[in-house]
C-alpha positions in Angstrom: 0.0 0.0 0.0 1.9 3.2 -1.5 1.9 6.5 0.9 2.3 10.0 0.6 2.7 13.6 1.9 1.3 16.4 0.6 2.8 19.2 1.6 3.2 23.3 0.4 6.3 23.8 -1.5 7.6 26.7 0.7 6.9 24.6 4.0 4.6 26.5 5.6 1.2 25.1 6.8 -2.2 24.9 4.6 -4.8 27.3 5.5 -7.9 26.4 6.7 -10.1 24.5 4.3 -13.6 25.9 5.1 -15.6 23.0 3.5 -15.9 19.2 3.8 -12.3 17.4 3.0 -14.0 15.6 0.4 -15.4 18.9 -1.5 -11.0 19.4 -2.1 -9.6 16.3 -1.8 -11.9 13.7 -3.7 -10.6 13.9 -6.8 -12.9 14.9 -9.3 -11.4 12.4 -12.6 -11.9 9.2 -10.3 -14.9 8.1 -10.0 -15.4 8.0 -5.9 -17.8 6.9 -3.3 -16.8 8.6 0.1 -16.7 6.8 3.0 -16.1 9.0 5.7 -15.8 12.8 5.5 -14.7 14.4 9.1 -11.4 14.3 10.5 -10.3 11.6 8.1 -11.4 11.6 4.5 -11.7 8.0 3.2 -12.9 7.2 0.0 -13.5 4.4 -2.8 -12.3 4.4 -6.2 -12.2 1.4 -8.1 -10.6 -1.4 -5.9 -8.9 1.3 -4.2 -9.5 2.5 -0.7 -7.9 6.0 0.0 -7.6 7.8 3.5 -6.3 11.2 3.6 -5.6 13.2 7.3 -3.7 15.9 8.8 -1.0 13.9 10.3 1.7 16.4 10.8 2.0 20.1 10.7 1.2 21.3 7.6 1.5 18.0 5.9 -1.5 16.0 4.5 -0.9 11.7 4.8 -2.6 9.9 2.1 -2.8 5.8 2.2 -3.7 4.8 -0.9 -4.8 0.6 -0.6 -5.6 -2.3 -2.8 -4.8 -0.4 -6.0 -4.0 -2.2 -9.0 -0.7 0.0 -9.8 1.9 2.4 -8.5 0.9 4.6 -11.4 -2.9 4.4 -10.4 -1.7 5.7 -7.0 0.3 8.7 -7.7 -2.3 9.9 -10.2 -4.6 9.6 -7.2 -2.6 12.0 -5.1 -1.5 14.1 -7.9 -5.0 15.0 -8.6 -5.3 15.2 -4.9 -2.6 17.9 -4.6 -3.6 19.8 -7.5 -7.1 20.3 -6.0 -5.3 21.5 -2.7 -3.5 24.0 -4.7 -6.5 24.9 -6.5 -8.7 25.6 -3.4 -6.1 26.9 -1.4 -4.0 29.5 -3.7 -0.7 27.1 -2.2 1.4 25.1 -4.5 0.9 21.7 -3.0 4.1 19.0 -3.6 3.5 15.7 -3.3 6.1 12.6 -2.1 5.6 8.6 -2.6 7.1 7.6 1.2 6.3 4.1 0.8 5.3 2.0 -2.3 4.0 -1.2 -0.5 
């Protein structure tokens, strides 16, 4: 099970959001079924099952699970990131920490 950070590219923290996690984060390509949308988003995609959180300071952890490929997984959290960016005004970099 690949995971991530998504993170701002000048290292400062992510403003506040304002709206539901899944309103940014879900991305909007996949189709998704959200399965929890408070603290913790978690959503459906495919065979996929993807969690994303606010795990450290200004740093977003995504766990992506059961997905067919790598590739299927960072184009999860790229789109991911790129909606962050989008809602926030931030650019939003994204790193694989682990890819199993």
């Amino acid at each position: 099970m690949p995971e991530y950070t998504i993170s701002t590219a000048d290292g400062d923290d992510w403003p506040a959001l304002g709206v539901s996690l899944a309103a940014v984060l879900r991305p909007r390509s996949f189709e998704c079924e959200v399965v929890e949308d408070s603290e913790v988003l978690t959503f459906r995609t495919g065979a996929a099952t993807v969690s994303a959180s606010w795990e450290l300071l200004g740093t977003w952890y995504v766990d992506v699970e059961d997905v067919p490929s790598l590739e299927t997984a960072d184009l999860i959290v790229a789109e991911m990131a790129r909606q962050l960016a989008e809602a926030t005004g931030r650019q939003a970099v994204q790193h694989r920490i682990t890819d199993h």
